[in-house]
C-alpha positions as CSV (number, residue, x, y, z in Angstrom):
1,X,-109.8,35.6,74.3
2,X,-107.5,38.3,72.1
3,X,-104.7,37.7,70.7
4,X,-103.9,40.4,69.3
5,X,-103.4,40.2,66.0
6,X,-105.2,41.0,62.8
7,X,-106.7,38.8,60.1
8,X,-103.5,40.1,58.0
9,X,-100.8,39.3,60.2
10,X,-102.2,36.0,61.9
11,X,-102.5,34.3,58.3
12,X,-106.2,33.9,57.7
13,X,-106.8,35.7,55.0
14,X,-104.6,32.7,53.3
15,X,-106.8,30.3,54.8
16,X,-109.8,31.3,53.5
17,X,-108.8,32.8,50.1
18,X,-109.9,30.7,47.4
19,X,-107.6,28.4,45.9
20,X,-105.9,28.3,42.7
21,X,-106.9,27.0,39.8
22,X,-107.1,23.1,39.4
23,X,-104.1,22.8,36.7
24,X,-102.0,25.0,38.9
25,X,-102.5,22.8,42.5
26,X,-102.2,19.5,40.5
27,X,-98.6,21.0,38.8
28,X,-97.9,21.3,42.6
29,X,-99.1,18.1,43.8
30,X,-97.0,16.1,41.1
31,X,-94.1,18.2,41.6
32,X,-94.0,17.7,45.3
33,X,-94.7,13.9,45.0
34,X,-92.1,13.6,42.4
35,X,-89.4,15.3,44.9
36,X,-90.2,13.0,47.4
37,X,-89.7,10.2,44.9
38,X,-86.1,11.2,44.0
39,X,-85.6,12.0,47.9
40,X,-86.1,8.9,48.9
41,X,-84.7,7.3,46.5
42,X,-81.4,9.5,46.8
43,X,-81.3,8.4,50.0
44,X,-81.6,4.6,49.5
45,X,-78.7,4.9,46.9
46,X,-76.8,6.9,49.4
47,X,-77.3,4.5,52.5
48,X,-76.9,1.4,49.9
49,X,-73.7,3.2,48.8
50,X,-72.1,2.8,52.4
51,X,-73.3,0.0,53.1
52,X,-72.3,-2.1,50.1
């Protein structure tokens, strides 16, 4: 079945481009996690904050 839409516009030329290199995706991944961290614990300070 067509879609109708190209490689380009449909996103898979991201998909199958090659990653980046290590240093760059683990800077990333450690950023992200680290967000999440102080997320969450924003959060529980917030909802603690309330409630207390």
């Amino acid at each position: 079945m067509r879609t109708g839409c190209s490689a380009a516009r449909c996103g898979e030329a991201a998909i199958t481009a090659e990653p980046g290199p290590l240093w760059r995706r683990l800077v990333w991944f450690a950023a992200l996690w680290l967000g999440g961290v102080l997320t969450v614990g924003a959060v529980a300070w917030v909802i603690r904050a309330v409630l207390l």
